[in-house]
C-alpha positions as CSV (number, residue, x, y, z in Angstrom):
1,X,-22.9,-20.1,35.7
2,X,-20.3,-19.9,38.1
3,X,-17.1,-17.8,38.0
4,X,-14.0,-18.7,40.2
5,X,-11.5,-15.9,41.4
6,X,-8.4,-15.6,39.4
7,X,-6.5,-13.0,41.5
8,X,-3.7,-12.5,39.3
9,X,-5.9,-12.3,36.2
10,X,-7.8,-9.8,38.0
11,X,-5.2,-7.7,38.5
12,X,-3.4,-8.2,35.0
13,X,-6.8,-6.9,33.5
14,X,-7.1,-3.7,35.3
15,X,-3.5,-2.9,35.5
16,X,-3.6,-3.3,31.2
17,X,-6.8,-1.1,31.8
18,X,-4.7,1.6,33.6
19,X,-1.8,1.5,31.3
20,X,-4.3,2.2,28.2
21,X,-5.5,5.0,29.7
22,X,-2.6,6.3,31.0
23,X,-1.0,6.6,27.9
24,X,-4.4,7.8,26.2
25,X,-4.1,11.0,28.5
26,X,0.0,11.6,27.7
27,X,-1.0,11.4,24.3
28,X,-3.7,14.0,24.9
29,X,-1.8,15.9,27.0
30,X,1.1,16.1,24.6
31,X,-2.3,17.3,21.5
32,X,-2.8,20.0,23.7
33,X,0.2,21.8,24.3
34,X,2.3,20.7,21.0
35,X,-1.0,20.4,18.4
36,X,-3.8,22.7,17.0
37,X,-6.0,20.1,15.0
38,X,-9.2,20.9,15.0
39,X,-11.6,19.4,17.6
40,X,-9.0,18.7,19.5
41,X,-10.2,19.7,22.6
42,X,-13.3,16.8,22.4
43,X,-10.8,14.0,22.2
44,X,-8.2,15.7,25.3
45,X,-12.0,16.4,27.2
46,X,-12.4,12.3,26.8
47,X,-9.1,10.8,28.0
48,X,-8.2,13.9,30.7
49,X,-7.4,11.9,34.1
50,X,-8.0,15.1,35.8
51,X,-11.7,16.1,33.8
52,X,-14.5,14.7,34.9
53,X,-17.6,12.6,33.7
54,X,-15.6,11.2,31.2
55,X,-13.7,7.6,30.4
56,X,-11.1,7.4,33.2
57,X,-13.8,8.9,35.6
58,X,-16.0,6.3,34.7
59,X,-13.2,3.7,35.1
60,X,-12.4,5.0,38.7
61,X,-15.8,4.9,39.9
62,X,-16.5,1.6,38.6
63,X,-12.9,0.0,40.0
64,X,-13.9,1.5,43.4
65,X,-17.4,-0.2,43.0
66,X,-15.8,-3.3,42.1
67,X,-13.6,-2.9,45.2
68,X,-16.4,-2.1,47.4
69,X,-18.4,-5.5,46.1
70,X,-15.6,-7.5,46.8
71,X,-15.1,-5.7,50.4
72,X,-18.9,-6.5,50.8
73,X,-18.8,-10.2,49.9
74,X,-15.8,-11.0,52.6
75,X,-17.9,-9.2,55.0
76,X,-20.8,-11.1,54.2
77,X,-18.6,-14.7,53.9
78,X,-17.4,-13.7,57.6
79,X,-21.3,-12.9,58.9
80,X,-22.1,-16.4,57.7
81,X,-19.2,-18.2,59.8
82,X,-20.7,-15.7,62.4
83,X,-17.0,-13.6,62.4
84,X,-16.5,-9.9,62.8
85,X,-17.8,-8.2,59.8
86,X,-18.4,-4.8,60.9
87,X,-15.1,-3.6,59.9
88,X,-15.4,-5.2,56.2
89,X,-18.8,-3.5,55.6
90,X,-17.7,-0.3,56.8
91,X,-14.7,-0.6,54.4
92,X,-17.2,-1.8,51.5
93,X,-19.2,1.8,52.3
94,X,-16.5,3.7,52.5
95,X,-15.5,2.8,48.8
96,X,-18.8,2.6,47.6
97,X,-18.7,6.4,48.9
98,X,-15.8,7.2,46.6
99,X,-17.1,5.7,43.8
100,X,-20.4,8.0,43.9
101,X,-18.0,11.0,44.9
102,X,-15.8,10.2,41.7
103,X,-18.5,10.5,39.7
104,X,-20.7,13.1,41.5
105,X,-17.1,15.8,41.8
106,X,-18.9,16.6,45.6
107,X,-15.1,16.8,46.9
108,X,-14.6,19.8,44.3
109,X,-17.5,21.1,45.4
110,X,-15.7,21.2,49.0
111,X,-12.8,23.5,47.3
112,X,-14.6,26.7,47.2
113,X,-16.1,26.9,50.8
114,X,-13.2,25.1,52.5
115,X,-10.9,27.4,51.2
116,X,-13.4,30.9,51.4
117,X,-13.6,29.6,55.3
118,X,-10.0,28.7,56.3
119,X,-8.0,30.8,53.8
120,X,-5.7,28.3,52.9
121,X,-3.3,28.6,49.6
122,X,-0.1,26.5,49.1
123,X,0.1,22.8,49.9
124,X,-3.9,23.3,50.6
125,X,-5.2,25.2,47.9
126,X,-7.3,22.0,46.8
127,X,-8.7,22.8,49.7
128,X,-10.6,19.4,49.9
129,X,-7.5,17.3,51.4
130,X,-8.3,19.3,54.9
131,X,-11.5,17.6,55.4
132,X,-10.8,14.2,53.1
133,X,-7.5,14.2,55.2
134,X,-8.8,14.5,58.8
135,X,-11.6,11.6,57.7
136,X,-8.3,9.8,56.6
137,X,-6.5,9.6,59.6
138,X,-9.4,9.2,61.7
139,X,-10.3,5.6,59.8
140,X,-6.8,4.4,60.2
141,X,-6.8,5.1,63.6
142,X,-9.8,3.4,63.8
143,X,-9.0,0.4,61.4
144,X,-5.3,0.2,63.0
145,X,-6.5,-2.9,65.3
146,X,-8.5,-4.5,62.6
147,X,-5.2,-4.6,59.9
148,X,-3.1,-6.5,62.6
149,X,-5.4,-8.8,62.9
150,X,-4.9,-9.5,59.1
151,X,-2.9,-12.5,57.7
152,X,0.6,-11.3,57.4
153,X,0.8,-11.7,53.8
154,X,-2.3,-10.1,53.6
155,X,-1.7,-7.2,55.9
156,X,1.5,-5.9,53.9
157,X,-0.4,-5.6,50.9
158,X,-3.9,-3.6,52.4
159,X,-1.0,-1.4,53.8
160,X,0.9,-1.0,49.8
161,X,-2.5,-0.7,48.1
162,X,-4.2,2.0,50.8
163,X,0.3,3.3,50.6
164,X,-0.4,3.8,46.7
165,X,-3.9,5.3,46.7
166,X,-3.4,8.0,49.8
167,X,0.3,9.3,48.2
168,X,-1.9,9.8,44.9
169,X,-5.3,11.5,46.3
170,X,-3.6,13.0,49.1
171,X,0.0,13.5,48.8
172,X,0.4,14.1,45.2
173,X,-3.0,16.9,45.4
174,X,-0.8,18.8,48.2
175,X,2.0,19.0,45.4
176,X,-0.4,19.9,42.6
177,X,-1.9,22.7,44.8
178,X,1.4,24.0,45.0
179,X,2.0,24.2,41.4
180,X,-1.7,25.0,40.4
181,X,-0.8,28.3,42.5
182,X,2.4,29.1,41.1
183,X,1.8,27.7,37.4
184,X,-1.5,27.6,36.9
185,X,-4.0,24.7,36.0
186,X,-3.3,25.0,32.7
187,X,0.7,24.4,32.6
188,X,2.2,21.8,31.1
189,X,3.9,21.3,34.6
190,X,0.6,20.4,36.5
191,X,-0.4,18.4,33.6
192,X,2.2,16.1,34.6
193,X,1.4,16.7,38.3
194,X,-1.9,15.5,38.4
195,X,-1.2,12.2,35.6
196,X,1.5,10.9,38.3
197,X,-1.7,11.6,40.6
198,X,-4.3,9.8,38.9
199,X,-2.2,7.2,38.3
200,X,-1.3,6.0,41.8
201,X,-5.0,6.2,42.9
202,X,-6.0,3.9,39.9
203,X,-2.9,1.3,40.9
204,X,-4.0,1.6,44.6
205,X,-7.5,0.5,44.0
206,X,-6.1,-2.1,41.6
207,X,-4.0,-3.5,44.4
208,X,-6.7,-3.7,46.6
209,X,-9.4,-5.4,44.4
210,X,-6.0,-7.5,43.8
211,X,-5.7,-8.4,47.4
212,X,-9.3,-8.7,48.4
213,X,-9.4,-11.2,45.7
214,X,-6.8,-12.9,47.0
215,X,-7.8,-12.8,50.8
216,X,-11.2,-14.7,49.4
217,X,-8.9,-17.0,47.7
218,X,-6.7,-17.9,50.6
219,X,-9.1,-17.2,53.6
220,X,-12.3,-18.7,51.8
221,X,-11.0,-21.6,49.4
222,X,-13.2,-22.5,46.6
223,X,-15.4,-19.6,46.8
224,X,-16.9,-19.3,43.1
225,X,-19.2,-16.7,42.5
226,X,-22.5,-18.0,41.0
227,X,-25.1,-16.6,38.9
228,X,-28.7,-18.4,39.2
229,X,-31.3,-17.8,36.9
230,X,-34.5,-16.9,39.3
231,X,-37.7,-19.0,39.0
């Protein structure tokens, strides 16, 4: 069996994915602060963007695998026509990274002794954005040569999608440390905070498994994935 990239299609299908679960979480959200059914909590716990081990976790970290495969296979593609790969494969690890973090919560576990060490409160009380932030601009200073080498087309859109997903994980935690401080984690206020957060990381990893797909398609034409039985 053999399945050919549909870009577009790809993209249509997570973004309908993100949208579900976006409005899953307002609607538990809303349960939490405005209802008092009982058991309650177990269906907010299930569709909470900012709880983890539960269904959006599980739909980050398998988007980011998903991104990471695709990252993988254009590295391999360009090994074969004996191109530079290095930087495709470094890019397929460091989202393969993210996807284990997502799941694993290690950059919470960063909060604690970050903070403990450096004192920080404000913009950095998530006190994981030092570290994650620092690693951040190191890899775009290091991938800076490597995106201008990129198809034009395809360059503009690595540059929205990695846009998207930094002003959601980065930006939009400084803002939510601010308010966690001031307001608490439980106010209705950082509720809001970290949905608009969640949300731009889940359309920036859709955006780039949306472009990789499409560099395949336009660097690679008639690539088809294939699935052999073994013998």
């Amino acid at each position: 069996m053999s399945v050919k990239l549909n870009p577009k299609s790809i993209f249509l299908t997570f973004l309908f994915i993100i949208v579900l679960l976006v409005i899953a979480n307002l609607v538990g959200v809303y349960a939490r602060f405005y209802l008092h059914f009982p058991h309650i909590k177990s269906f907010i716990r299930l569709v909470d963007v900012d709880t983890e081990m539960n269904i959006p976790t599980l739909y980050s970290s398998f988007a980011m695998f998903v991104a990471s495969s695709l990252l993988a296979l254009v590295g391999y593609m360009h090994r074969v026509r004996k191109e530079s790969s290095f930087p495709w494969f470094g890019l397929a690890f460091i989202f393969i990274f993210l996807s284990i973090d997502e799941s694993s919560e290690f950059h919470e576990m960063l909060v604690g002794p970050v903070r403990e060490t450096l004192h920080t409160s404000g913009v950095f009380y998530f006190a994981w954005v030092i570290p994650y932030g620092i690693l951040a601009i190191v890899l775009g200073i290091a991938y800076f040569r490597f995106l201008l080498n990129l198809p034009r087309n395809m360059l503009g859109l690595y540059v929205l999608s990695g846009v998207v997903f930094l002003s959601g994980s980065l930006g939009l935690e400084l803002l939510g440390g601010v308010i966690a401080q001031k307001s608490g984690t439980d106010s209705f206020i950082y509720a809001m905070s970290y949905t608009c957060e969640e949300t731009l990381e889940m359309l920036g990893i859709a955006l780039l498994i949306y472009t990789t797909s499409r560099y395949i398609v336009q660097v690679f034409p008639g690539t088809k994935l294939e699935f052999v039985e073994s013998k």
